[in-house]
SEMIKE-491827 format. One record per residue (C-alpha): residue number from 1; residue in three letters; x, y, z. Coordinates in Angstrom, 3 decimals, decimal comma. Layout:
% SEMIKE-491827
    k    r        xx        yy        zz
  NUM  ALA         X         Y         Z
...
***
This chain:
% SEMIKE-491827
    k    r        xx        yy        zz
    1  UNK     0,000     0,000     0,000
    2  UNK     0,754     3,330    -0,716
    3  UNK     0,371     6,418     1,332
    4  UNK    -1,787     9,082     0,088
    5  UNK    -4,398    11,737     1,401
    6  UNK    -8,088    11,182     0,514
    7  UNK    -9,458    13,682    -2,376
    8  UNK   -11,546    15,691     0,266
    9  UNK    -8,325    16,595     2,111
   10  UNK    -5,760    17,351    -0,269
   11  UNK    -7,968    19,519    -3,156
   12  UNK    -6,967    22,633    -1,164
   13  UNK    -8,471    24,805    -4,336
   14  UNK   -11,866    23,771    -3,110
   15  UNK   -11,135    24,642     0,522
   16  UNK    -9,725    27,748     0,193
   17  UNK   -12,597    28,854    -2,381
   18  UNK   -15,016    28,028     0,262
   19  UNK   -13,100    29,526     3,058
   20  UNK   -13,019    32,592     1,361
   21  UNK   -16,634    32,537     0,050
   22  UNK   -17,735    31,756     3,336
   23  UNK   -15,584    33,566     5,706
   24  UNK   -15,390    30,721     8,396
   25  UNK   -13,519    32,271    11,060
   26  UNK   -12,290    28,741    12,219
   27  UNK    -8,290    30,374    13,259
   28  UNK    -8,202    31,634    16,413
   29  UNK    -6,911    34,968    16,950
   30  UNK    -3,546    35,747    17,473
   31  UNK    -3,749    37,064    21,589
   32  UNK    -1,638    36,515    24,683
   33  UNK    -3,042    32,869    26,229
   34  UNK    -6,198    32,651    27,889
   35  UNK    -6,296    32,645    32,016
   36  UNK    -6,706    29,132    33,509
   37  UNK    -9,840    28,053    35,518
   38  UNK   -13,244    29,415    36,613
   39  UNK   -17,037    28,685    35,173
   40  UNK   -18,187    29,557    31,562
   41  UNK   -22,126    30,107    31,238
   42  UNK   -22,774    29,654    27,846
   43  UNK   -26,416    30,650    26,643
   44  UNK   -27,997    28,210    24,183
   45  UNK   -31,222    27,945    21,950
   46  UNK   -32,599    25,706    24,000
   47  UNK   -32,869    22,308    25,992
   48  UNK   -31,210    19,505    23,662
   49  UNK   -32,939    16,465    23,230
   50  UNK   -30,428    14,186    24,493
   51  UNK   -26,713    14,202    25,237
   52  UNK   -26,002    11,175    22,238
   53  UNK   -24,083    12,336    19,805
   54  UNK   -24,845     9,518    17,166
   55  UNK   -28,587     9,167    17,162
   56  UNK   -29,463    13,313    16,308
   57  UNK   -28,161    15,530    13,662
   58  UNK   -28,870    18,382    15,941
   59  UNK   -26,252    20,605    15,907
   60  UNK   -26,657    21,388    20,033
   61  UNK   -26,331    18,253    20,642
   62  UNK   -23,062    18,177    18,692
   63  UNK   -22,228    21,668    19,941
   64  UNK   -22,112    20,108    23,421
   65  UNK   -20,582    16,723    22,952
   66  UNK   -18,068    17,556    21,008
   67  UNK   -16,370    18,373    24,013
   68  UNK   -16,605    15,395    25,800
   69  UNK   -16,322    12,897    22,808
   70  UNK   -14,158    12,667    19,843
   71  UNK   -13,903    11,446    16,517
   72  UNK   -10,822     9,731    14,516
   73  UNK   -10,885    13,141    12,019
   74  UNK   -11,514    16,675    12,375
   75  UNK   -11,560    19,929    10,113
   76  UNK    -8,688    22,656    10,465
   77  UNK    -9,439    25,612     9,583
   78  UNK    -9,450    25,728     6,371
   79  UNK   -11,578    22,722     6,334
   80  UNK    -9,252    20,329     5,818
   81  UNK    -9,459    16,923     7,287
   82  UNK    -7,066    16,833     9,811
   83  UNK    -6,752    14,140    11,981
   84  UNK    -7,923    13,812    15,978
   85  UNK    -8,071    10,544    17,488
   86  UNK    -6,573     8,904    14,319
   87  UNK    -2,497     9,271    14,552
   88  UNK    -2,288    10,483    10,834
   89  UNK    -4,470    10,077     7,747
   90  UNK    -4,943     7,017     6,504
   91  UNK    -2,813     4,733     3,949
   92  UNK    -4,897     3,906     1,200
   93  UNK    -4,722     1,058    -1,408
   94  UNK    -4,518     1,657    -4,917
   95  UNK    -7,857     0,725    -5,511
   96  UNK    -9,315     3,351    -2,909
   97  UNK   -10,797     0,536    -1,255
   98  UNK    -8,473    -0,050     1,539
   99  UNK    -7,861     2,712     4,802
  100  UNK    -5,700     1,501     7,267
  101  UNK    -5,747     3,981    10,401
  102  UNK    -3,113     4,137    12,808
  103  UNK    -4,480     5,181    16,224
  104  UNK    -3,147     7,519    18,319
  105  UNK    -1,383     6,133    21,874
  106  UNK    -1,891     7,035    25,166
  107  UNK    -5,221     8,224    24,631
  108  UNK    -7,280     7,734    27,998
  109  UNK   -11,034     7,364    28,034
  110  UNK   -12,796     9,344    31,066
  111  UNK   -12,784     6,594    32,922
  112  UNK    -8,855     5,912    33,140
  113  UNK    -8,364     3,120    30,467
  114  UNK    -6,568     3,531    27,452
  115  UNK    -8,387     3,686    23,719
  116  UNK    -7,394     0,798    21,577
  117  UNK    -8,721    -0,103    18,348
  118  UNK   -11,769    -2,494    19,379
  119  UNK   -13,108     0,706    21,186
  120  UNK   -13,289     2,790    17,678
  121  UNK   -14,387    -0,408    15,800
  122  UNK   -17,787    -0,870    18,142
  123  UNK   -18,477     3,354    18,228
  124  UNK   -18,018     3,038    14,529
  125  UNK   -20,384    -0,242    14,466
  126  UNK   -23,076     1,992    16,611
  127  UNK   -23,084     4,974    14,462
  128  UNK   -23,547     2,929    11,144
  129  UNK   -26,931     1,373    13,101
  130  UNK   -28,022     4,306    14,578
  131  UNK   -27,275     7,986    12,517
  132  UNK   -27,965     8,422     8,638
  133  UNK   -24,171     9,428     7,943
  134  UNK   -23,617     6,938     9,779
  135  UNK   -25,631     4,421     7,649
  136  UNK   -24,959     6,234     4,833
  137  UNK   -20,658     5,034     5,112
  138  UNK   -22,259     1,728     6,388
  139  UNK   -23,412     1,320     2,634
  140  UNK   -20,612     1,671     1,389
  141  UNK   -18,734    -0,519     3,743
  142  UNK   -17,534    -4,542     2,626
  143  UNK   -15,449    -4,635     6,408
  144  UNK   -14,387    -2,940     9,868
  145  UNK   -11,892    -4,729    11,671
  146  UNK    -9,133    -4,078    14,584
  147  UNK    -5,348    -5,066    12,943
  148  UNK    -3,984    -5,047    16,664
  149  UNK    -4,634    -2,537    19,571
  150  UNK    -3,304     0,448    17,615
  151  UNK    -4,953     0,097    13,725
  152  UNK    -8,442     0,296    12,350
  153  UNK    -9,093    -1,286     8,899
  154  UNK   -11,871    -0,192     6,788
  155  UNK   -12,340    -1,891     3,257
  156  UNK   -15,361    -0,626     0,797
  157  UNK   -17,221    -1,929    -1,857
  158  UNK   -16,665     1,020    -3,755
  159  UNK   -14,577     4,426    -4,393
  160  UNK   -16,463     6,631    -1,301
  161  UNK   -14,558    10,034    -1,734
  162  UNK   -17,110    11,612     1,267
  163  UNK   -15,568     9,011     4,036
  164  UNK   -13,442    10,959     5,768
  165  UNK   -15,561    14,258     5,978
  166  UNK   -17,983    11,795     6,910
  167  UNK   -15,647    10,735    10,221
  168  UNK   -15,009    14,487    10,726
  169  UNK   -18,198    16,239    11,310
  170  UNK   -19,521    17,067    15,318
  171  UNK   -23,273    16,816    14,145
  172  UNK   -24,493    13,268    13,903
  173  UNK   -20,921    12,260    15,147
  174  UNK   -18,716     9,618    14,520
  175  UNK   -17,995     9,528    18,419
  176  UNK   -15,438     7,126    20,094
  177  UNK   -16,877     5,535    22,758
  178  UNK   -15,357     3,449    25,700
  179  UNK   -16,933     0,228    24,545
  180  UNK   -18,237    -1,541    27,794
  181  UNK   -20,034     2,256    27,981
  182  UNK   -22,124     1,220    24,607
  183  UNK   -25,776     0,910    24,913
  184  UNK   -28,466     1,171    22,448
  185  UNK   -29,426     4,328    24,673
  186  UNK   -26,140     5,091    26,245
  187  UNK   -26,422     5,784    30,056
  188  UNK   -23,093     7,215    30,545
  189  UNK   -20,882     9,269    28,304
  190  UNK   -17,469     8,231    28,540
  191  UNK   -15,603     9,441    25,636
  192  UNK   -11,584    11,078    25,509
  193  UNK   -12,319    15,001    24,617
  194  UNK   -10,517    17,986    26,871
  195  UNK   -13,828    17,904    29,197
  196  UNK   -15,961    14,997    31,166
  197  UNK   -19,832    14,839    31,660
  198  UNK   -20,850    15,667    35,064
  199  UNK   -24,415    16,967    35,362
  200  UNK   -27,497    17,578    33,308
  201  UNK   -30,707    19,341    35,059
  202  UNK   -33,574    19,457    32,016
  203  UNK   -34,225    22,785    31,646
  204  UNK   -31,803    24,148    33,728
  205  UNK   -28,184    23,415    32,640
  206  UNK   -25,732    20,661    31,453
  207  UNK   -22,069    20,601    33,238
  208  UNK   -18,940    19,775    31,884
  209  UNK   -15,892    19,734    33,648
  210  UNK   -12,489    19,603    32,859
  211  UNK   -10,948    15,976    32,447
  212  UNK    -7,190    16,168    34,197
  213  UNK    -6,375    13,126    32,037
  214  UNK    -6,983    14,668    28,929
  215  UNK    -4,469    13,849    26,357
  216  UNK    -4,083    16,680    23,408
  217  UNK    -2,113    16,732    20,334
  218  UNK     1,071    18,525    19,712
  219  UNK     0,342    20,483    16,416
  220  UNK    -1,285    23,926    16,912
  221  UNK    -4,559    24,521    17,203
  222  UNK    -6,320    25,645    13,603
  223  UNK   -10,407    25,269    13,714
  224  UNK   -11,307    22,015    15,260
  225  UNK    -7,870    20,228    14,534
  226  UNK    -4,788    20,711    16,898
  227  UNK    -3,653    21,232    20,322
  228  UNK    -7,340    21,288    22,362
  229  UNK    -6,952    22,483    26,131
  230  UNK    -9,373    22,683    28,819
  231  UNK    -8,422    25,954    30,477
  232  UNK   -12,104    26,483    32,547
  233  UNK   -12,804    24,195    35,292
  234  UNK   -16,653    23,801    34,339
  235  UNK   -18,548    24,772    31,257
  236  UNK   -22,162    25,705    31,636
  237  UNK   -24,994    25,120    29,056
  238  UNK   -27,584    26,604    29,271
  239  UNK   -31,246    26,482    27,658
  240  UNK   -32,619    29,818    26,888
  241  UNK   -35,365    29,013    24,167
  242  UNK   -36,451    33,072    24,385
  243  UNK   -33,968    34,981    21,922
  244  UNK   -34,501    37,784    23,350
  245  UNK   -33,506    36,460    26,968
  246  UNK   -30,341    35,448    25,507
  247  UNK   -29,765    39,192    24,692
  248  UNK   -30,311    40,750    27,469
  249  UNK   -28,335    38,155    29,402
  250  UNK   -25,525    38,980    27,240
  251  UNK   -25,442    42,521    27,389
  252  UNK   -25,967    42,371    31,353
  253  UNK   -23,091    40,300    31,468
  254  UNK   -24,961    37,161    32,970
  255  UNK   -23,885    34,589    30,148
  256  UNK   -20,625    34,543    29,174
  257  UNK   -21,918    33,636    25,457
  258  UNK   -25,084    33,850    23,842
  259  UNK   -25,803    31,744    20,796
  260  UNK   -27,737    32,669    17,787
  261  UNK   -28,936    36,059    18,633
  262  UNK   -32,106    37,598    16,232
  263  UNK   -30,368    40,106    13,825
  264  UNK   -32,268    43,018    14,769
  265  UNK   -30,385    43,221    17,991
  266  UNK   -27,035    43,906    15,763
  267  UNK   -27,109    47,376    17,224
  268  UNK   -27,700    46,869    20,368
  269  UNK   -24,894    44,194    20,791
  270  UNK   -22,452    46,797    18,786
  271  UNK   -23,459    49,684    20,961
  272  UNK   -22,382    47,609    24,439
  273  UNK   -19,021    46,924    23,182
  274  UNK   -16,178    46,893    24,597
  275  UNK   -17,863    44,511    27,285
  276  UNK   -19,802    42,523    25,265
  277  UNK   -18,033    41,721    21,573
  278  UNK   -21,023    40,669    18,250
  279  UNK   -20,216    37,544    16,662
  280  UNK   -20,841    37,668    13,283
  281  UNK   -20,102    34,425    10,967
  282  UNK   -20,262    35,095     7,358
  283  UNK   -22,044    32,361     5,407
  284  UNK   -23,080    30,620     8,549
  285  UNK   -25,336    28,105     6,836
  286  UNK   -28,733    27,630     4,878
  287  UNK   -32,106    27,201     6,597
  288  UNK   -33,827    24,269     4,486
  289  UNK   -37,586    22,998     4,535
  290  UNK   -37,866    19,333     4,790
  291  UNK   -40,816    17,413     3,456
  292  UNK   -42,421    14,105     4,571
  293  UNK   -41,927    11,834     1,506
  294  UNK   -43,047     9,138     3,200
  295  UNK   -46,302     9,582     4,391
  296  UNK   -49,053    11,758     4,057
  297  UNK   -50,454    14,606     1,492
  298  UNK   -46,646    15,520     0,687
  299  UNK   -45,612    11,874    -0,139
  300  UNK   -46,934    12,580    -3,121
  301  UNK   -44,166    14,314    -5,393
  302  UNK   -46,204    16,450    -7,812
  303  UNK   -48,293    17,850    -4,875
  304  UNK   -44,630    19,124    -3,497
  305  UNK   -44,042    20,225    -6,584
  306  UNK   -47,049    22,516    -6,332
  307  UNK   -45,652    23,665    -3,098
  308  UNK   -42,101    24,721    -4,403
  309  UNK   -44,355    26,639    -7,019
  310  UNK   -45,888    28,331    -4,619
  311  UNK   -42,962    29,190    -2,362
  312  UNK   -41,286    32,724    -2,553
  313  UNK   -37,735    32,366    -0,977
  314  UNK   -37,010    35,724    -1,167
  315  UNK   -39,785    36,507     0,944
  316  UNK   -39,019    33,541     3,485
  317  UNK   -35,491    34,714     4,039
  318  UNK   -36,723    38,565     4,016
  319  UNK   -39,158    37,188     7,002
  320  UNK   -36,203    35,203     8,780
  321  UNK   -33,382    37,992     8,696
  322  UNK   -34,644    41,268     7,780
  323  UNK   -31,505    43,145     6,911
  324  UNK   -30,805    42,064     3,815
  325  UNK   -26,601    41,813     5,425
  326  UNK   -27,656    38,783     6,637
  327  UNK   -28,952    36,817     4,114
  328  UNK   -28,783    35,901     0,301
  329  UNK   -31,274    34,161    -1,947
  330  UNK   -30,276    32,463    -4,286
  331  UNK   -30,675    28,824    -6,028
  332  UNK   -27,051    27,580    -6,114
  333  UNK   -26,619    25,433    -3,438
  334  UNK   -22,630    26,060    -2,802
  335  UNK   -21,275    30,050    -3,841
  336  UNK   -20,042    30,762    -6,784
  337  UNK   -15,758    30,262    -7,275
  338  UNK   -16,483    26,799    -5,512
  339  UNK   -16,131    23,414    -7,295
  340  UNK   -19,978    22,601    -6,869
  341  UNK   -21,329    25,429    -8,133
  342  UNK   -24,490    25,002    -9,990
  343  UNK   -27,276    26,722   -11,390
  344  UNK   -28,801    22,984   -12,119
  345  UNK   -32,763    23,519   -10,904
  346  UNK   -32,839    27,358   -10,694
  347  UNK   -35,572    28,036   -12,820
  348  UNK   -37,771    26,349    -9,768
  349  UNK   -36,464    28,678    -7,088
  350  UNK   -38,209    31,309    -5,535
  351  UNK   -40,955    30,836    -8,051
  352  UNK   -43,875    32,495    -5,513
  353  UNK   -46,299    31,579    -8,215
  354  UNK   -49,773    30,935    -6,113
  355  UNK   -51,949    30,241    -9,040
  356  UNK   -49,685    28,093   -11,314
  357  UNK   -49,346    26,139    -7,954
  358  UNK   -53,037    26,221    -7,690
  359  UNK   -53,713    24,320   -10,969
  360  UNK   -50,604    22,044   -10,322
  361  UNK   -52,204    20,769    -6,805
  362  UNK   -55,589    20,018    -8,306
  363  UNK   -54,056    17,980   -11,338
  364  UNK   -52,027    16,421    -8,936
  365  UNK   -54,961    15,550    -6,497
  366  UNK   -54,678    17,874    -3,803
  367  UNK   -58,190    18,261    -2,287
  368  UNK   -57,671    20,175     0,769
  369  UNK   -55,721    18,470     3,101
  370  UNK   -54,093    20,063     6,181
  371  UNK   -50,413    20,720     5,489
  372  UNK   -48,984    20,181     8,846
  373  UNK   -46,511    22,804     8,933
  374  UNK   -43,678    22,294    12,305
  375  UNK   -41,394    24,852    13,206
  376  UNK   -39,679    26,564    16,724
  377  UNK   -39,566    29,665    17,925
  378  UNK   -36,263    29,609    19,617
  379  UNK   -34,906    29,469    16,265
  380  UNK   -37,108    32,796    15,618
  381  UNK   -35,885    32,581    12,150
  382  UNK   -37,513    29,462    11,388
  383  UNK   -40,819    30,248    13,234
  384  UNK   -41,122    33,757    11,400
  385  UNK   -40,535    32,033     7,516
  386  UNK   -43,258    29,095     8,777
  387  UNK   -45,601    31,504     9,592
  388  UNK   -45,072    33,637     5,698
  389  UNK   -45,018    30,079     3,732
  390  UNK   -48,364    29,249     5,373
  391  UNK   -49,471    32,291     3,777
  392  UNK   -48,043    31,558     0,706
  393  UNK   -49,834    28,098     0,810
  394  UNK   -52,963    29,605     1,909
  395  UNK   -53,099    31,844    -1,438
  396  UNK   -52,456    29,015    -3,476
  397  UNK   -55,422    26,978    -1,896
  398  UNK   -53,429    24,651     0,638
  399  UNK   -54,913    24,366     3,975
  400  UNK   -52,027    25,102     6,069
  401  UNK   -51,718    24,122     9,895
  402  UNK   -48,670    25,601    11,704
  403  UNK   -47,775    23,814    14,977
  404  UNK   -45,196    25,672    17,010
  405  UNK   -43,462    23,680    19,472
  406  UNK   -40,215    23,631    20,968
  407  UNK   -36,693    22,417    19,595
  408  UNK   -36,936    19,348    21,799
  409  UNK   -40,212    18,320    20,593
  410  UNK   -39,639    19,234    16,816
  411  UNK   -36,522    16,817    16,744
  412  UNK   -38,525    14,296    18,711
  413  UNK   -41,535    14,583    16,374
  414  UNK   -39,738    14,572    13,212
  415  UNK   -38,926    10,796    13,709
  416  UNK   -42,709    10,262    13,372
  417  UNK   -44,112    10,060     9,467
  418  UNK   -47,535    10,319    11,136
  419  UNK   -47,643    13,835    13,256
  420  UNK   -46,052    16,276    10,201
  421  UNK   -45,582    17,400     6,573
  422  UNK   -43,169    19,722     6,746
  423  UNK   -40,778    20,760     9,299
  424  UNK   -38,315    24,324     8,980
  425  UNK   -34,605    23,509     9,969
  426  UNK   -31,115    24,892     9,236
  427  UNK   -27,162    23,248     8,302
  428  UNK   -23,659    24,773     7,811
  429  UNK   -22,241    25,035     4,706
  430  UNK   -19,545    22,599     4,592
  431  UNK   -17,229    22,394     2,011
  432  UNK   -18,131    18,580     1,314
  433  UNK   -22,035    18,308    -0,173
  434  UNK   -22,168    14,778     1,007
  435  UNK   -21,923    16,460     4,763
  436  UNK   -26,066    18,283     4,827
  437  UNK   -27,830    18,068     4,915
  438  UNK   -28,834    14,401     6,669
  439  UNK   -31,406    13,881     3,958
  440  UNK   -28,520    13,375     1,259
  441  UNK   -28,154     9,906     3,382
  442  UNK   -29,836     7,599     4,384
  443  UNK   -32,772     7,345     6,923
  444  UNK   -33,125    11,108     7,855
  445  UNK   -36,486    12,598     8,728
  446  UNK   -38,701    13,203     5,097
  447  UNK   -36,783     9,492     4,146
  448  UNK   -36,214    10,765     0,893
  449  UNK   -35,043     7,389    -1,172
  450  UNK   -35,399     7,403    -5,070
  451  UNK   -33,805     5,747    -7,907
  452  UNK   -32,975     8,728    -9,353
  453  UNK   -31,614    10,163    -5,981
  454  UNK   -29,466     6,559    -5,341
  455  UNK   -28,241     6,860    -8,704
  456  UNK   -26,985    10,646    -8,757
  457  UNK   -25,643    10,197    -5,544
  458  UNK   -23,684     7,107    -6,907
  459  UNK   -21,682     8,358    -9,237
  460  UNK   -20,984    11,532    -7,360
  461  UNK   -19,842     9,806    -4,285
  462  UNK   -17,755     6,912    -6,264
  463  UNK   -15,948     9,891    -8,493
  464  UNK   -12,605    10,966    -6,824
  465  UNK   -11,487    13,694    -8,950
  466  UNK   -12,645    17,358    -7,680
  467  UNK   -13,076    18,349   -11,509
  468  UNK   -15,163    15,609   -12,420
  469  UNK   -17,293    15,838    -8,851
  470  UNK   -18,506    19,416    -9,444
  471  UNK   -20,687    18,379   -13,125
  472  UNK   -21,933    15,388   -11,295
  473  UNK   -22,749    17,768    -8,189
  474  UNK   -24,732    19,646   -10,872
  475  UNK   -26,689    16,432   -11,213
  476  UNK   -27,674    15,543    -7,846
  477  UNK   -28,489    19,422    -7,409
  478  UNK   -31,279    19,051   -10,372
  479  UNK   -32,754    15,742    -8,115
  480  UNK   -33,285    17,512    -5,850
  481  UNK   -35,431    20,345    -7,553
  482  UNK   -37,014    17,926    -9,345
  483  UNK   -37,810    15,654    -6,528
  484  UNK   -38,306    18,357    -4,269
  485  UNK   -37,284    16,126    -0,740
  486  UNK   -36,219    19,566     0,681
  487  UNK   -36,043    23,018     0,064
  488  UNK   -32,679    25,330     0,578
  489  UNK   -34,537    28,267     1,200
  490  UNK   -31,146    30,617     0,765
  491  UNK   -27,810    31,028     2,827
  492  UNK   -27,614    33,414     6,329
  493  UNK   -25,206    34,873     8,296
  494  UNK   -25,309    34,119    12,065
  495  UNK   -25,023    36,585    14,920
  496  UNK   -24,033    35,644    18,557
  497  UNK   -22,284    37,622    21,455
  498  UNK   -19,666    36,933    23,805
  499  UNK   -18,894    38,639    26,843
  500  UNK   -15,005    40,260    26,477
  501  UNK   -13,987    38,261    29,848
  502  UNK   -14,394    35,230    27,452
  503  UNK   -10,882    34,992    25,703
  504  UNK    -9,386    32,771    22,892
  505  UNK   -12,724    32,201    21,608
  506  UNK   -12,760    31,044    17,700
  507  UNK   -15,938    31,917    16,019
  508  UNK   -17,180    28,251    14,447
  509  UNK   -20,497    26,622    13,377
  510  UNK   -20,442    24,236    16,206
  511  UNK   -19,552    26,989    19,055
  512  UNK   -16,378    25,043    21,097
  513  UNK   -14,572    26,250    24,395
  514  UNK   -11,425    23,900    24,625
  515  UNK    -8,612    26,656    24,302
  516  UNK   -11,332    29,666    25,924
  517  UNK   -10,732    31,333    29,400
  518  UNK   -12,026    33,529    31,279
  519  UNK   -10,222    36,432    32,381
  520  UNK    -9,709    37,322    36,172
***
């Protein structure tokens, strides 16, 4: 076997392009090093459903246990794969069918014993049961085996370019687990990461503290990848579903970081400065609208057809962001001067067309069925487009019926084909399409599974080449139009606040404190 780097990791053109349409600010800044101990309170959207990393694509569940759990890969920040657990990249055979991964040594679980390789086999074993990535690699997967304490061995059926950005991402994680801790619901969380589970109080808080027996890597810290300390003694999460609570507990100085602030309190944020420093993360993500394919009035393709036809994206993200700095509509799913670039499907975006959709629901059988709309209000974003595409329906003769619950509820629902139609979420923009969102795998909520979605998803996935990727990206972009599983409503910036006392912070999708201290 020869060593080489995995497509994904070494097509730094893409990266870059992405980095700099984007604007991740993954680096951290250049400052004298944070102060050592004390408590962070760190304000959140809201209660998470569960503290397993695997089983939700949630991205506060993943904000949260990324810190106690961690996977073989990671992205620097330039969203390279960089690796974490895993001692380097993998070899790979010339065939792209082999990965041999050597593990890192002298990596203790929280509970004292060292991580060998059968550990990493049976987390990987779990997440290929239990999260769509995670079944989505599974796929693709002839063999997992243990060569020894110290090597994983992963042989596919296929070319899979996606696995190791698949390994890498913190939502829907590809955790490693101490293996006697490995339930089908796990009870305890006893993973390798700079911090240790402690305490969780529903609706109050969920503790971390800092593991003593942590054991970091030696290269400096870029994004996720690199050197990860636990400076604070305890890290403090905790729910605040109200946005606007999350402001004023930021500008009073209560929360030490407040997460996903509306946009129209941009000048309020800016005018408390120096103590309290606005967040603002350029290309954050994408807020999407997933449909229930499976059962109900939407399984029925042409009757979501008629309700792309009637949706106005421009208005939605209008509705969601209001100052038009924090948002773009437009069709392409990745920005221009990126590999996957495509205006595949545009002529069906943001076609607010209430009585073409009109006739296309009654040819199609629509007869006035509720559309059960779900969405949350502590992601006020969401909640405010829900409530302008019900009115969008409601002028193109859909019955709408909005039901406004909470996070917890909505990710809890969503499982269900029976209780919705349509539920309002959001993803980061990764630099890897095969990353979000879940419903480009297999099993996610809407369980969108075609022919024509397996088969444009085939030979995108089994293509290696960046060059060749982006025309076939093109292709699965058109699917999705044309299928309509989902609709990428536009791309937002996100706006949080941190308190000043909170230092060597690095502004990141999934919000991580390894590295952060508080002053004294």
């Amino acid at each position: 076997m020869q060593s080489v780097r995995l497509p994904f990791a070494v097509r730094r053109t893409l990266l870059a392009a992405l980095a700099a349409a984007a604007s991740l600010a993954l680096a951290p800044a250049l400052q004298a090093a944070p102060a050592r101990g004390g408590a962070a309170n760190l304000a959140m959207i809201a209660e998470p459903q569960g503290l397993d990393p695997m089983v939700t694509t949630a991205d506060l569940v993943g904000t949260i246990m990324q810190h106690v759990y961690e996977p073989l890969y990671t992205f620097d920040a330039n969203w390279n794969v960089a690796p974490m657990l895993a001692e380097s990249l993998p070899t790979v055979s010339k065939d792209g069918l082999t990965y041999t991964i050597p593990l890192r040594k002298g990596v203790k679980f929280h509970n004292g014993r060292d991580m060998t390789a059968d550990d990493v086999v049976a987390s990987l074993q779990r997440w290929m049961e239990l999260s769509p990535r995670g079944k989505s690699v599974g796929a693709q997967l002839a063999s997992l085996a243990a060569k020894g304490p110290g090597t994983v061995e992963l042989k596919l059926k296929a070319v899979y370019a996606p696995l190791l950005a698949q390994l890498a991402l913190p939502s829907g994680m590809a955790a490693v687990m101490a293996r006697e801790s490995i339930a089908p619901q796990l009870k305890e969380f006893v993973g390798t990461g700079p911090y240790k589970f402690k305490e969780r109080r529903p609706d109050q808080y969920t503790v971390l503290v800092r593991f003593d027996g942590y054991s970091p890597r030696k290269e400096a810290a870029s994004g996720y990848a690199g050197k990860r300390e636990a400076l604070l003694d305890e890290l403090r999460f905790v729910p605040v579903p109200n946005a606007n609570t999350r402001v004023e507990g930021a500008l009073s100085g209560q929360f030490h970081y407040a997460d996903l602030l509306p946009v129209e309190a941009m000048s309020r944020v800016e005018k408390a400065q120096p103590a309290v420093v606005p967040i603002v993360t350029r290309n954050f993500g994408f807020p999407y609208i997933v449909f229930n394919t499976k059962e109900g009035v939407l399984a029925s393709q042409p009757v979501r057809r008629a309700v792309q036809t009637a949706v106005g994206s421009g208005e939605l993200m209008a509705a969601g962001f209001g100052d038009n700095r924090f948002f773009t509509a437009e069709p392409n799913f990745f920005p221009k001067g990126t590999p996957y670039y495509s205006a595949a499907g545009d002529k069906l975006y943001n076609e607010r067309n209430p009585q073409a959709a009109k006739e296309q629901a009654a040819k199609a059988g629509y007869s006035g069925q509720p559309v059960r709309i779900m969405a949350s209000r502590q992601y006020e974003f969401h909640y405010n487009m829900a409530l302008v595409m019900a009115e969008q329906l409601k002028k193109a003769g859909f019955k709408p019926e909005l039901q406004v619950v909470d996070w917890a509820t909505l990710v809890q629902r969503r499982n269900d084909p029976k209780l919705w139609d349509v539920y309002f979420t959001h993803s980061g923009l990764f630099p890897e399409p095969m990353l979000s969102p879940p419903q480009m795998g297999d099993g996610a909520p809407g369980w969108w599974d075609t022919p024509a979605k397996k088969s444009a998803l085939e030979a995108f996935n089994q293509e290696a080449v960046i060059a060749r990727r982006g025309p076939l990206w093109g292709k699965v972009q058109q699917v999705v139009y044309d299928e309509v599983p989902f609709i990428e409503v536009g791309k937002f910036n996100s706006l949080s606040a941190r308190s000043a006392k909170l230092e060597g912070y690095s502004p990141a999708i999934w919000p991580f404190f390894w590295n952060t201290g508080l002053a004294k």
